[in-house]
C-alpha positions in Angstrom: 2.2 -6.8 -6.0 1.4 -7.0 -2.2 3.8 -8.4 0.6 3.1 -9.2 4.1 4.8 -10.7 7.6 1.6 -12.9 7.9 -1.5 -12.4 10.1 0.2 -10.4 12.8 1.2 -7.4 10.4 -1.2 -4.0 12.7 0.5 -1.6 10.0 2.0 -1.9 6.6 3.7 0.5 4.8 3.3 1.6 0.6 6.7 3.0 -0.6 5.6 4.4 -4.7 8.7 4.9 -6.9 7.6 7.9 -9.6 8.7 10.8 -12.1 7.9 13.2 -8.9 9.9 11.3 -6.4 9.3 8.5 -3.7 6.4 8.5 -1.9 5.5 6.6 1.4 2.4 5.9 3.1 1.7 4.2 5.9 -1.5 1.7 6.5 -3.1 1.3 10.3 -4.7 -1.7 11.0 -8.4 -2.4 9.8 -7.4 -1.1 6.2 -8.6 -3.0 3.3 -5.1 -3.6 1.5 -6.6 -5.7 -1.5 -9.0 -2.4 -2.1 -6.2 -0.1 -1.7 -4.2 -1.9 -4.4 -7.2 -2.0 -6.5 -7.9 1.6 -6.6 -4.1 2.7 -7.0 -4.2 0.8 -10.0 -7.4 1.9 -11.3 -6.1 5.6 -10.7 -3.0 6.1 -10.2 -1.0 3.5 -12.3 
């Protein structure tokens, strides 16, 4: 699922929990989030 502060959010952050170990990436503004959820899970989960 996807969480945001509301229309003012210029970054967002993507904090994955996995066998490997935590991972966290950070968005800039302009980024498609609803795309970038789609393809991590279509690829990833």
């Amino acid at each position: 699922s996807t969480e945001n502060a509301g229309i003012l959010d210029y970054t967002a952050e993507v904090e994955l929990w996995t066998r490997a170990g935590h991972i966290k990436i950070e968005l800039k503004r302009g980024i498609n989030i609803r795309e970038f959820e789609r393809l991590l899970a279509e690829y990833i989960l």
